[in-house]
C-alpha positions as a Markdown table, in Angstrom:
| # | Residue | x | y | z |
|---|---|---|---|---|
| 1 | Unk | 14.5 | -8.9 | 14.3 |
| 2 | Unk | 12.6 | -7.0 | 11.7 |
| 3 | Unk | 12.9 | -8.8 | 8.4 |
| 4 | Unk | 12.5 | -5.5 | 5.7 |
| 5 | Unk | 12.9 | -7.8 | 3.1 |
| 6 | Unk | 10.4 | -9.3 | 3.5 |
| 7 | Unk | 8.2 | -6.3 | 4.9 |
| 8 | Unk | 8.5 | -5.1 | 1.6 |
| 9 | Unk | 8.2 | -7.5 | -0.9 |
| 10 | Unk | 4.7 | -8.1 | 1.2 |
| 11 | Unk | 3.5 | -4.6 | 0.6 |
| 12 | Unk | 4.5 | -4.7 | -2.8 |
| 13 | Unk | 2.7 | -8.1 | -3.5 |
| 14 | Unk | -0.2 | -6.2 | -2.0 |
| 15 | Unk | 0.2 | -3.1 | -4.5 |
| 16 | Unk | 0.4 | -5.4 | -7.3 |
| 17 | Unk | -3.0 | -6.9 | -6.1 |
| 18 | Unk | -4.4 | -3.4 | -5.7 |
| 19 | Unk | -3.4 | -2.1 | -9.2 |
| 20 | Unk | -5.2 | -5.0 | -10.5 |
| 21 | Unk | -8.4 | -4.4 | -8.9 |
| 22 | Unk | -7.8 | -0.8 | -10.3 |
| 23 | Unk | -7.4 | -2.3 | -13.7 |
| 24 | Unk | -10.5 | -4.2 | -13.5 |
| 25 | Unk | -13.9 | -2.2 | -14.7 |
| 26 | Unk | -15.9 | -3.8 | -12.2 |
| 27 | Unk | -14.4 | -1.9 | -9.8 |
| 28 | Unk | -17.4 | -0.8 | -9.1 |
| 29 | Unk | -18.8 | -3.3 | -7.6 |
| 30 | Unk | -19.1 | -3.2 | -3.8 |
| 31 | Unk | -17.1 | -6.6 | -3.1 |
| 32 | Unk | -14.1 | -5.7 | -5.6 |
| 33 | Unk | -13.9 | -2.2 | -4.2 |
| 34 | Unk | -13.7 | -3.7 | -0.3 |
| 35 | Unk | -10.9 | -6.2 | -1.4 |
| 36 | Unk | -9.1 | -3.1 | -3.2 |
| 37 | Unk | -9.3 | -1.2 | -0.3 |
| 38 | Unk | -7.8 | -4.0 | 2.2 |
| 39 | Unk | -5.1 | -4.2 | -0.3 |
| 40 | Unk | -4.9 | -0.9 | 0.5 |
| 41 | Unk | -4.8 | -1.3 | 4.4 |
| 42 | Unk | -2.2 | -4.3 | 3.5 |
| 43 | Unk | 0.1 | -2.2 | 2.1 |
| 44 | Unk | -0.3 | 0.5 | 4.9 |
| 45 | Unk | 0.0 | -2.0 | 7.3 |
| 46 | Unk | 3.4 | -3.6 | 6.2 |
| 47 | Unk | 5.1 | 0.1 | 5.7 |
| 48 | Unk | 4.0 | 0.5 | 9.2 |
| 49 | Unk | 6.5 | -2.4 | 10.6 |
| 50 | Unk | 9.3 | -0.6 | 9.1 |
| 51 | Unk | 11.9 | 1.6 | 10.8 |
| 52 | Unk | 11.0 | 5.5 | 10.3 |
| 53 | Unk | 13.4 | 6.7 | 8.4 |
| 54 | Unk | 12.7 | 4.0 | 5.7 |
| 55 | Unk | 8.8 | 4.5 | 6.2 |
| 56 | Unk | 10.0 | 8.0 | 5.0 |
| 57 | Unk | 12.3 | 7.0 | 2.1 |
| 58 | Unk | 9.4 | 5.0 | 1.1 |
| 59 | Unk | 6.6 | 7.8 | 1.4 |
| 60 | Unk | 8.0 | 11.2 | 2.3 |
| 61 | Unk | 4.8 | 13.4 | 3.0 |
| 62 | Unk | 2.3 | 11.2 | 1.4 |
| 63 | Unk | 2.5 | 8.7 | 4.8 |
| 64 | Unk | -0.2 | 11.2 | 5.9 |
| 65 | Unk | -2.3 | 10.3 | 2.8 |
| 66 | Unk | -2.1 | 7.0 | 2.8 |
| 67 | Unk | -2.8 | 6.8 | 6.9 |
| 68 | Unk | -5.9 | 8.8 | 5.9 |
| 69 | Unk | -7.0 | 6.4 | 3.3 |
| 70 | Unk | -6.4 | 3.4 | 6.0 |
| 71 | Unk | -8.0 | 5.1 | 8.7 |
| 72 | Unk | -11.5 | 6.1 | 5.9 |
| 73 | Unk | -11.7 | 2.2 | 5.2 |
| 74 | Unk | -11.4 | 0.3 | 8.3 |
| 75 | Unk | -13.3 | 2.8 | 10.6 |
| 76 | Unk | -16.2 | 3.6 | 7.7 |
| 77 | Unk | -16.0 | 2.5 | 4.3 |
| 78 | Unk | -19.2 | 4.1 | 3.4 |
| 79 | Unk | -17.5 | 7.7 | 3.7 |
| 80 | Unk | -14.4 | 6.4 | 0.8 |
| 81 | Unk | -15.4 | 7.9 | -2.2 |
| 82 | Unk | -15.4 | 5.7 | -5.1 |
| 83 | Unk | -13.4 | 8.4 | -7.7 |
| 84 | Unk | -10.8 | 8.7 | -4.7 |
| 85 | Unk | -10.5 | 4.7 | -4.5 |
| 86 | Unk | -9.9 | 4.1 | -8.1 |
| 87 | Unk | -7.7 | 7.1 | -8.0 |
| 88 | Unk | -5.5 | 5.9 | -6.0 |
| 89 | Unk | -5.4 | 2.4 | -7.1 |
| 90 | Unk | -4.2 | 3.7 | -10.5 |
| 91 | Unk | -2.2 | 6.5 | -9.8 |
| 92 | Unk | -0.6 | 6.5 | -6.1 |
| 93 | Unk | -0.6 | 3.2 | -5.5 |
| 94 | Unk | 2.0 | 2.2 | -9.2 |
| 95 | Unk | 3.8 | 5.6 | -7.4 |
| 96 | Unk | 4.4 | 3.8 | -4.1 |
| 97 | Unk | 5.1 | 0.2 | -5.6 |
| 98 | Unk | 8.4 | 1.9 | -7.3 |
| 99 | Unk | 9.4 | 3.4 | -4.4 |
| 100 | Unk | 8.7 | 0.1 | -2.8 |
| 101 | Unk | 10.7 | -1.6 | -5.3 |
| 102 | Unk | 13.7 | 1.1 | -5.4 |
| 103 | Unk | 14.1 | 1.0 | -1.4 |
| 104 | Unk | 13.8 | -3.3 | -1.6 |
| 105 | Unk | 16.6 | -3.1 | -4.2 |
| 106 | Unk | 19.2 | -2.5 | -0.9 |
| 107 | Unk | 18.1 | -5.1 | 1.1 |
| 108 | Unk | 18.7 | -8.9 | 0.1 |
| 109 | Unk | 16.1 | -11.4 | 0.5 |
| 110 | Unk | 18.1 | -13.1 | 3.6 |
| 111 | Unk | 18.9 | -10.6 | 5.9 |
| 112 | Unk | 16.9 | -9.4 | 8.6 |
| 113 | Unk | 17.9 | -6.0 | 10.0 |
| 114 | Unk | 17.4 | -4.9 | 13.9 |
């Protein structure tokens, strides 16, 4: 059984984490940058286990994006643009924690689905 409760109070644990290493001016630095980005892969990860239609509800078109994003840092950080990291740690990634949040609203903590 897939437990989407769960699933998504993961991913958005892992956004909060993100938007906090987007906060932080020492994003720059190499090691802060690599654990933002694996928040990243987190989150992108934990959609991933969900049912289509609510990967959709959650994401719409932007599921391309973020694949993109997931696919830039674990097969070649090097080639993740730094501006594009921080831009998506303050901007998409409080966009997709609400949508997180407003999809999790539906689904009590104990109730797995499947």
């Amino acid at each position: 059984m897939i437990d989407i409760a769960r699933i998504l109070r993961t991913a958005i644990h892992h956004c909060d984490v993100a938007i906090a290493y987007g906060e932080d001016q020492e994003t720059r630095s190499d090691a802060l940058a690599d654990a933002a980005g694996l928040r990243i892969v987190a989150v992108y990860e934990n959609i991933a286990k969900l049912p289509e239609s609510i990967q959709g509800e959650i994401l719409g078109e932007d599921i391309h994006a973020l694949r993109g994003m997931r696919n830039r840092i674990v097969h070649g950080y090097e080639t993740v643009d730094s501006f594009l990291l921080r831009n998506t740690l303050t901007s998409d990634v409080p966009r997709l924690r609400q949508a997180l949040i407003t999809v999790a609203k539906r689904y009590p903590q104990d109730r797995p689905e499947g």
